[in-house]
C-alpha positions in Angstrom: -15.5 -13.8 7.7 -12.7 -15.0 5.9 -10.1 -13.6 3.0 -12.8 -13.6 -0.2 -15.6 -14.7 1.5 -18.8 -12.3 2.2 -22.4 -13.4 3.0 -25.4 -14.1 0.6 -24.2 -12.5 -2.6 -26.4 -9.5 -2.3 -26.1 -5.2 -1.5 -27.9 -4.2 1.2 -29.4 -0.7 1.0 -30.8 0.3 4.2 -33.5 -2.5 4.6 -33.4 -3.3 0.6 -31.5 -6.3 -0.2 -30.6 -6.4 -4.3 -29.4 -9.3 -5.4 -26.4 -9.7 -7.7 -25.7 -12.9 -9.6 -22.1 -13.9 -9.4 -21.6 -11.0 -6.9 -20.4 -10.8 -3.1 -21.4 -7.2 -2.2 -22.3 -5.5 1.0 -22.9 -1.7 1.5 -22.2 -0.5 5.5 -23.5 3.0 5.1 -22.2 5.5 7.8 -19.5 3.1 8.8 -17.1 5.3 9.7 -18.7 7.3 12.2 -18.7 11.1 11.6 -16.3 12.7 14.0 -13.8 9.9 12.4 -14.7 10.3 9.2 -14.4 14.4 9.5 -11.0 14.3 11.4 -9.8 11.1 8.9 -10.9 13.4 5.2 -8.9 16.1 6.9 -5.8 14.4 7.7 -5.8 13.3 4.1 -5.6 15.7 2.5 -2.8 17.2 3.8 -0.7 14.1 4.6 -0.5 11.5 1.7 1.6 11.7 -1.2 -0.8 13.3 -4.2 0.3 12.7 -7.1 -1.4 12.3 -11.2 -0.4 8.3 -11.8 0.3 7.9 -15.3 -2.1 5.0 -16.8 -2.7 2.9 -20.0 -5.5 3.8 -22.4 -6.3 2.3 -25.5 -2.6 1.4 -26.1 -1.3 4.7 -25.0 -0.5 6.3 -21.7 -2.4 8.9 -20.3 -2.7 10.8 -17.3 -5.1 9.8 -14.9 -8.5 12.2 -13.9 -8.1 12.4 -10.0 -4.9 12.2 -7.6 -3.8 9.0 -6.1 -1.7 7.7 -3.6 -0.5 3.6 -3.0 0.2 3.0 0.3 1.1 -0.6 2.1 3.6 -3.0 3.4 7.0 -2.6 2.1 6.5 -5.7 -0.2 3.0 -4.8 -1.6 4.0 -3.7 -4.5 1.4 -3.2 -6.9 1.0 -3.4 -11.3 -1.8 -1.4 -12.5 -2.3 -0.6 -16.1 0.7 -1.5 -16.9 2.6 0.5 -13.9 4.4 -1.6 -11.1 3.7 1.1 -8.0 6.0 0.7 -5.0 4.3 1.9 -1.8 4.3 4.7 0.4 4.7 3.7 4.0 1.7 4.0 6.4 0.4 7.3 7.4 -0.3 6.9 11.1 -3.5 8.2 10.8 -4.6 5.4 8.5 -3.7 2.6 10.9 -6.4 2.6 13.4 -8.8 2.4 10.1 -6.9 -0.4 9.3 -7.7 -2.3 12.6 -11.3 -1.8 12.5 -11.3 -3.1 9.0 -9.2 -6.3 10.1 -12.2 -6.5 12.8 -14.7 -6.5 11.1 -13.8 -8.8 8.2 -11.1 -10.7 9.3 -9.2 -9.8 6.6 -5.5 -8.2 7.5 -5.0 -5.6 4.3 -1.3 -4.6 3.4 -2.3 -2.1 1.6 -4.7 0.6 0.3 -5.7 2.7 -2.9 -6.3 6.4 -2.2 -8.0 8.2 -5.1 -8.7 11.8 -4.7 -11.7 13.2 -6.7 -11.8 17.2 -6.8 -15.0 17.5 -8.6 -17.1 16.2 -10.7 -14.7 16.3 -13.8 -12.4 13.4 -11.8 -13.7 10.1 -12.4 -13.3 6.3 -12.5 -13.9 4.6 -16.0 -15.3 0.7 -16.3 -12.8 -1.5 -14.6 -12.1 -5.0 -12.2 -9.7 -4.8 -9.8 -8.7 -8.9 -11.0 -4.9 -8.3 -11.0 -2.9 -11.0 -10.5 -1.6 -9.6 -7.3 -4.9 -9.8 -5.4 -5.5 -13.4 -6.2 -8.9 -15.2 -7.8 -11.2 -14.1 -5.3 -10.2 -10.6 -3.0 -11.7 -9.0 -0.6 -11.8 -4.9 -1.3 -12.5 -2.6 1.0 -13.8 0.5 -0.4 -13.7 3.6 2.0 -15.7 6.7 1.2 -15.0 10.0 2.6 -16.4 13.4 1.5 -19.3 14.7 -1.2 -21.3 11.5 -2.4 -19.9 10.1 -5.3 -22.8 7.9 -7.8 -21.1 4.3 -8.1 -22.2 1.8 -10.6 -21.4 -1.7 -10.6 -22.4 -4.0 -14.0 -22.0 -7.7 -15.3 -19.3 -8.6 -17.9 -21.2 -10.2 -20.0 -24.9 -9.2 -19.3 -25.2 -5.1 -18.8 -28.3 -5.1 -17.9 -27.5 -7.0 -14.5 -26.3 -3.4 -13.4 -26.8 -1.6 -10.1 -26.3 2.0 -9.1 -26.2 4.0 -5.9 -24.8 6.8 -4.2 -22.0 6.2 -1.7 -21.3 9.2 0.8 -19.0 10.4 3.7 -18.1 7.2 5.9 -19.8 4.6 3.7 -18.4 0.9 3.5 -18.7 -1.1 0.4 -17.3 -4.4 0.5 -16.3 -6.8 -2.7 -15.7 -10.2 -2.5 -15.8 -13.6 -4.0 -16.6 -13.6 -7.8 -17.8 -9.9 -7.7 -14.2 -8.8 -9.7 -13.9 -12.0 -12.2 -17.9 -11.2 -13.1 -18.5 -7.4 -12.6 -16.7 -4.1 -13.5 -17.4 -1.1 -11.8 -16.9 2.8 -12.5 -17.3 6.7 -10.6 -18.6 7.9 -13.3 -18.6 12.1 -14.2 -20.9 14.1 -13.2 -22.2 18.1 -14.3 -23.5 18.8 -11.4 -21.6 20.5 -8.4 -20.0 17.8 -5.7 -17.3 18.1 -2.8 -14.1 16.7 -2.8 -14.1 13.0 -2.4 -11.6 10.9 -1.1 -11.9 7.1 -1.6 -9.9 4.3 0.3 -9.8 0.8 -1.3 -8.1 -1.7 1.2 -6.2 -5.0 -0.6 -4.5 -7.8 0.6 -1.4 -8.2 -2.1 0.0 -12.3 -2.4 3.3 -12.0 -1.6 
């Protein structure tokens, strides 16, 4: 597999295949296997940077809802709603994750997204990860660790092409190809009660 590049544009759920027009999508669930996925959620917590980044919102800025961390290579810096982030190094406990993701896509990320979602109140709104940074068609590797989190994922310009599912602790999901310039995606809030959720989103910044 190369930088962008994913099989038949399509999510796999268990033995369900649902295809997405425009879309480069796989879903590894239980990826991560448990014992790593306990020990990694625990290390986490305790060892990255937290910290409430301070976004744009209808021309104004506003505090983000859940605690994030950028992390990567010294020159991945990163702009994001109007914020240039410069990285935190490498947590050592993040690197061996790192190599099994190079593995397993042949993709070498230089850097990573942690979002930390205390409850159900912390969310995600509608968004593309297209900045300029990533390129026209990046690979994302999205990490999930903790209580399952409902992710949607829906077409630009036809919402009805839309497909939702629940992500849990040590699920995969993989974007690539067109699946940014054609789709936005969202964690959206929920009522009910839900565990802490980290999420990891591997990038490759051009530099």
């Amino acid at each position: 597999m190369v930088q962008g590049k994913l099989p038949h544009a399509s999510v796999t759920i268990m033995s369900e295949r649902l295809d997405l027009p425009g879309a480069q999508v796989t879903w590894m669930p239980g990826w991560l296997p448990p014992a790593q996925a306990d020990a990694l959620l625990a290390a986490l917590k305790t060892q990255l940077n937290w910290e409430v980044h301070r976004i744009r919102m209808f021309g104004r800025e506003v505090d983000s809802p859940r605690l994030s961390c950028w992390i990567g290579d010294p020159q991945a810096r990163y702009r994001y709603s109007g914020t240039l982030f410069d990285p935190h190094p490498w947590p050592g406990v993040l690197l061996p994750v790192r190599d099994q993701l190079r593995q397993a896509t042949a993709t070498t990320f230089n850097s990573v997204l942690a979002n930390c979602y205390r409850d159900g109140h912390d969310a995600m709104g509608w968004h593309s990860d297209d900045e300029k940074e990533l390129g026209p068609q990046p690979l994302i590797a999205s990490l999930s660790l903790g209580g399952e989190r409902r992710f949607a994922l829906r077409h630009r310009q036809d919402p009805a092409l839309r497909r939702t599912w629940v992500l849990g602790h040590g699920d995969l999901l993989l974007m690539g190809g067109d699946t940014q310039r054609n789709y936005r995606h969202a964690l959206p809030r929920t009522a009910r009660p839900v565990a802490e959720r980290i999420n990891l989103t591997f990038r490759r910044i051009l530099v």
